[in-house]
N, C-alpha and C positions, 0 to 999 in steps of 0.2 A: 628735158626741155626746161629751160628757164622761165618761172612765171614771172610775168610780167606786173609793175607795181604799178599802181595809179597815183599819180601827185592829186591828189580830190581839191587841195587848197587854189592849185588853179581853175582847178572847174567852177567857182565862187563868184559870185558877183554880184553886187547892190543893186537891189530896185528900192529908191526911196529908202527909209533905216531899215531895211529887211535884208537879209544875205539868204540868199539862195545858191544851191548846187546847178550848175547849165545842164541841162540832157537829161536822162533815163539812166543812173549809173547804180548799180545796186554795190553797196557796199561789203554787201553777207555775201558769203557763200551758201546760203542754205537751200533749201530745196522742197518745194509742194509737196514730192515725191516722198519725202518721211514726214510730214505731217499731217494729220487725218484733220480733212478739212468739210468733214458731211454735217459736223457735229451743227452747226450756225444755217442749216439750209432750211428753207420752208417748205417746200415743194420737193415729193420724191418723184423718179420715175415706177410707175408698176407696169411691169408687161403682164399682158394676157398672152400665158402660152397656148392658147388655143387658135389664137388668131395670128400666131408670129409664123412669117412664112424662112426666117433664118435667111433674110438678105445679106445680114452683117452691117447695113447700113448705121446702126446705133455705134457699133463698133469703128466705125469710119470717120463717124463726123465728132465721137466727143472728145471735145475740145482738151478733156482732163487725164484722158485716157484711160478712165475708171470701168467703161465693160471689157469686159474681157471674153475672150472663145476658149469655150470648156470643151468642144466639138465639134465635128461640122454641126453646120448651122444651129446650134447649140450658143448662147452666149448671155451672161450674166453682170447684174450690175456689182460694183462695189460699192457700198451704201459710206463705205468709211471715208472714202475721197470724192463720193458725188457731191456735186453743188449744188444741183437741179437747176440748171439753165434751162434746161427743156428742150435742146437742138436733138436728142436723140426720136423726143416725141415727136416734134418738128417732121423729122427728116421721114419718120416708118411711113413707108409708102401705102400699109394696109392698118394705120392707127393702131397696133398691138399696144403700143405704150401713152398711156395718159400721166398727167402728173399731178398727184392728190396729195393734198397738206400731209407737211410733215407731224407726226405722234411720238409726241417725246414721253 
């Protein structure tokens, strides 16, 4: 398959003396996905495994895709690529997860 090249010089265009790119156009190739992005987060998630009933819901909704299923109902954060948005604490329908300042 031929990749496909972007002319970016058209996508340009003045507002007042400022030149801007039109749209959402990423110019990288690169990817979230090899860069560990926990390192800047303030907030981590901590599950309480006593209270986790293994819905998988943390697993569903984050956005990063940083838990992972180590088993059934078995599943763990990746502290290296979490953000701490907080939607996995959000979403536990029995509150296992809170999210307590990060300790660097």
């Amino acid at each position: 398959m031929k990749k496909q090249r972007i002319d970016y010089g058209s996508l340009k265009s003045k507002i007042g003396n400022v030149e801007v790119t039109t749209g959402a156009v990423l110019e990288s190739t690169g990817s979230t996905s090899k860069t560990k992005t926990g390192a800047w987060r303030s907030l981590r998630p901590l599950v309480d495994d006593k209270k986790c009933i293994g819905c998988g819901r943390c697993w569903t909704y984050c956005p990063e895709g940083c838990v992972h299923k180590k088993a059934e109902k078995v599943f763990q954060v990746d502290y290296d690529y979490c953000k701490g948005c907080g939607i996995c604490a959000n979403e536990c329908p029995v509150k296992a997860i809170t999210m307590v300042m990060e300790e660097k």
